[in-house]
C-alpha positions, 0 to 999 in steps of 0.5 A: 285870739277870741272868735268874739270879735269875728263877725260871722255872716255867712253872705253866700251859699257856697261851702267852700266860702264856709270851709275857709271861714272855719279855717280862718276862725281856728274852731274846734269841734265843740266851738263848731257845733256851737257855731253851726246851731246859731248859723242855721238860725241866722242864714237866709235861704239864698232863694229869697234874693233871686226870687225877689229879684225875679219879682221886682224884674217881672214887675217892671216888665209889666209896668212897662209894657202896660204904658207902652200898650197905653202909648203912655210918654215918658216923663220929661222930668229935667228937660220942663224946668226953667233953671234959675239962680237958687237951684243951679247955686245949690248944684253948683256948692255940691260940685264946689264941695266935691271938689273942694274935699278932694283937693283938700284930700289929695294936698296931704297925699301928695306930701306923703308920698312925694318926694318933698322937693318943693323947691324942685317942683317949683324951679320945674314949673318955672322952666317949663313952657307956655303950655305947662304954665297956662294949665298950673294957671287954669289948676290955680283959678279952678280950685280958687274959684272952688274954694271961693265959691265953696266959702260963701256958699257955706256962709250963706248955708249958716245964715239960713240955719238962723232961720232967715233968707229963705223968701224968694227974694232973698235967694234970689239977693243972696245968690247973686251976691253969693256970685260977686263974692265968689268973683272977688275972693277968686279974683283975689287968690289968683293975684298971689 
């Protein structure tokens, strides 16, 4: 096997890490040397990232406590602003989509390695409780809900890479019929 496709960084200062790379590399005394000389060129001291480190560290204790001596308040970021329809529909899609991949994600998973009896899961779903059957109800109606949201959100995203609806208005008019939609289409999955 070529040594070519081995990336040799040396991410630690350890030589035992450096003795086990040699070993697993397989090089010979020529190779070695070889090795060692672009090595030496290439390694950082392993100084630089503790001092660097104890810098930005000293650093902030400075800062901190300047502004405490100052009597300086913290910066109420979240807590000043006014929620509104555009930026709660733009957490929301990241939340959708999240969701969304997952499932999309898990569905083949779980094909893979189950044990491919649907008519089984399904007759086990069938005869099981109230309490069984209300959470597949509530599974269903979140990933419908996802999904449906997930949808129109996209569609509203490639509307704007047209370069239209981006008034105030318009996210305002988009947004709300971005939520009927989202109600209708998941009002619509959950009756099949």
């Amino acid at each position: 096997m070529s040594t070519r496709h081995y990336n040799l960084e040396l991410r630690s200062c350890l030589v035992s890490d450096f003795i086990m790379l040699i070993f697993r590399l397989g090089l010979n005394n020529q190779q070695l040397f070889g090795r060692l000389a672009c090595l030496q060129k290439c390694v950082v001291p392993c100084t630089s990232a503790s001092t660097s480190a104890e810098k930005a560290g000293t650093k902030m204790d400075k800062y901190w406590k300047k502004n405490s001596q100052r009597n300086r308040p913290l910066s109420p970021h979240l807590s000043i602003y006014k929620y509104h329809i555009p930026m709660m529909l733009s957490i929301s899609n990241r939340i959708t989509a999240s969701i969304v991949t997952g499932a999309f994600f898990a569905a083949p998973m779980i094909y893979l390695f189950g044990t491919k009896d649907f008519a089984g899961y399904y007759a086990l779903l069938q005869n099981s409780g109230p309490l069984v059957q209300s959470g597949v109800t509530f599974a269903k109606l979140n990933l419908a809900f996802c999904f449906s949201f997930y949808f129109w959100a996209s569609i509203r995203h490639f509307v704007w890479d047209t370069g239209k609806g981006y008034s105030t208005e318009q996210l305002y008019q988009t947004g709300y019929a971005l939520l009927a939609a989202t109600l209708l289409t998941t009002a619509g999955l959950m009756c099949l």
